[in-house]
N, C-alpha and C positions, 0 to 999 in steps of 0.2 A: 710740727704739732702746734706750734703758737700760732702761723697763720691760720691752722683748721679754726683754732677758739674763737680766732678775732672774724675768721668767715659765718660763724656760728652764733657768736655774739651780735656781729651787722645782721644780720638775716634775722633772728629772731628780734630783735628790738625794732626792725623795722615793720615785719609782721604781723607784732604783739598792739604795735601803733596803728596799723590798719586795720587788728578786728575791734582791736578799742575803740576805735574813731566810727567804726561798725555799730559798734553795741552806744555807743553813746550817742548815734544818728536816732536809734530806733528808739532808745530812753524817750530822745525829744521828741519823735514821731509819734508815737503813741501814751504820752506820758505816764508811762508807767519806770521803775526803778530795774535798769538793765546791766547796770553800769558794774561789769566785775572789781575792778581796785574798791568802790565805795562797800558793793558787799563784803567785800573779802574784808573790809576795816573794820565794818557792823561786829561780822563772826567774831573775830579780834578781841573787839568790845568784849560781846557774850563772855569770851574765856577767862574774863577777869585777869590779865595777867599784871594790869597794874602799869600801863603804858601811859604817856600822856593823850590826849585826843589828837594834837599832830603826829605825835609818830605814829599813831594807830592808822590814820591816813598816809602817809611815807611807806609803812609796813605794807598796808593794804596794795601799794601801788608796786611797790619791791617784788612781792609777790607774785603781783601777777606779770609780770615779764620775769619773775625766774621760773615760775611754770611754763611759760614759752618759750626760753631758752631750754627747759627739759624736753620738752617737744621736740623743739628744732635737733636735739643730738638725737632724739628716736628717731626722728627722720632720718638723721645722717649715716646713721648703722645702719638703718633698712636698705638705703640707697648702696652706702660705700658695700655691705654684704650683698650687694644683687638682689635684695629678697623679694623687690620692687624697683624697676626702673625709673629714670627721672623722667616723667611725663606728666599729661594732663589727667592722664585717667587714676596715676597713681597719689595724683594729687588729691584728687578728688576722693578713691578710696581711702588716704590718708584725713584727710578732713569731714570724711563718715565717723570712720573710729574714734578721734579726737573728741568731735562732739558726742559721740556718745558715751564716752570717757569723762568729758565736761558734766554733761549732767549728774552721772552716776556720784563724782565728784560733788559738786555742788548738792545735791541729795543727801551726801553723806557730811557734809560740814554743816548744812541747816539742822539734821537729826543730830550732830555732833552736839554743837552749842545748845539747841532747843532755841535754835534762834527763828522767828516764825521774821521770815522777812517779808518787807511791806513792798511786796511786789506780785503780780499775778505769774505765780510757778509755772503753769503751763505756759502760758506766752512767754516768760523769762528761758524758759527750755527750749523751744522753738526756735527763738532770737539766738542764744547760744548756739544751736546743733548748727545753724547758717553761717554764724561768727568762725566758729571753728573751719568751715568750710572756705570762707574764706582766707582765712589766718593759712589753712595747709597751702592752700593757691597760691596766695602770694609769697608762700616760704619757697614753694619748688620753684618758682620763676625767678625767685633773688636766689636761691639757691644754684641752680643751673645758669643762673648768668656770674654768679662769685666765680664758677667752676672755668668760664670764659676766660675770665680777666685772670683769673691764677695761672693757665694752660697759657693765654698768650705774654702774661709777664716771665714765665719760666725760659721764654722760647726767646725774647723778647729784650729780656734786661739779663744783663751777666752780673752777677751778687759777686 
């Protein structure tokens, strides 16, 4: 069980890195405000919970790779129950869902707070639903190659 976590923890933290690294290409490309951790601090803001401006940024960023570790374990019960194989196609359906999950998400926390963000929502949705597509891609590839190094360390090294 604790290697599952710590397979699950590397996977998602390095996935969460690559759609982030994603979504803050496309910020710079198109300058507009893409960047999930910055929103996710804004919202924060909105709620008034009385945090200082750095932890509302730390939070912000906390956040969003524990939302990606939540991911990475729906992954890992779809995979580990069969419900989806570990492939490309299932990656890609997984990374449909997710962004569309993202939005409906982000939907609901800008009507949450009443926080009108200074960013153009449709393109910030768009950007996301590719993000997420990404993010699933490169989960199943670390994923299924964790799965490698676990099978050939078991075979491999005597504990």
């Amino acid at each position: 069980m604790f290697y599952v976590f710590l397979q699950l923890l590397t996977v998602s933290i390095a996935s969460t890195s690559v759609m982030t690294t994603f979504s803050y290409a496309m910020s710079n490309n198109f300058k507009k405000l893409y960047k999930e951790p910055v929103l996710l601090s804004y919202s924060i803001d909105k709620l008034n919970i009385g945090l200082l401006a750095t932890s509302k940024k730390t939070w912000g960023w906390l956040l969003h790779y524990i939302i990606g570790f939540l991911f990475v374990v729906v992954y890992h019960i779809i995979w580990d129950k069969d419900i989806l194989p570990i492939s490309p196609w299932s990656a890609l359906i997984l990374g449909v869902i997710s962004g569309i999950i993202g939005i409906i998400s982000w939907i609901i926390i800008f009507k949450m707070t009443g926080y009108q963000a200074p960013t153009d929502i449709r393109g910030y949705c768009i950007q996301l639903f590719f993000a997420h597509i990404i993010f699933a891609v490169t989960a199943t590839f670390l994923y299924s190659i964790s799965l490698t190094i676990l099978i050939l360390a078991k075979v491999y090294v005597a504990v």
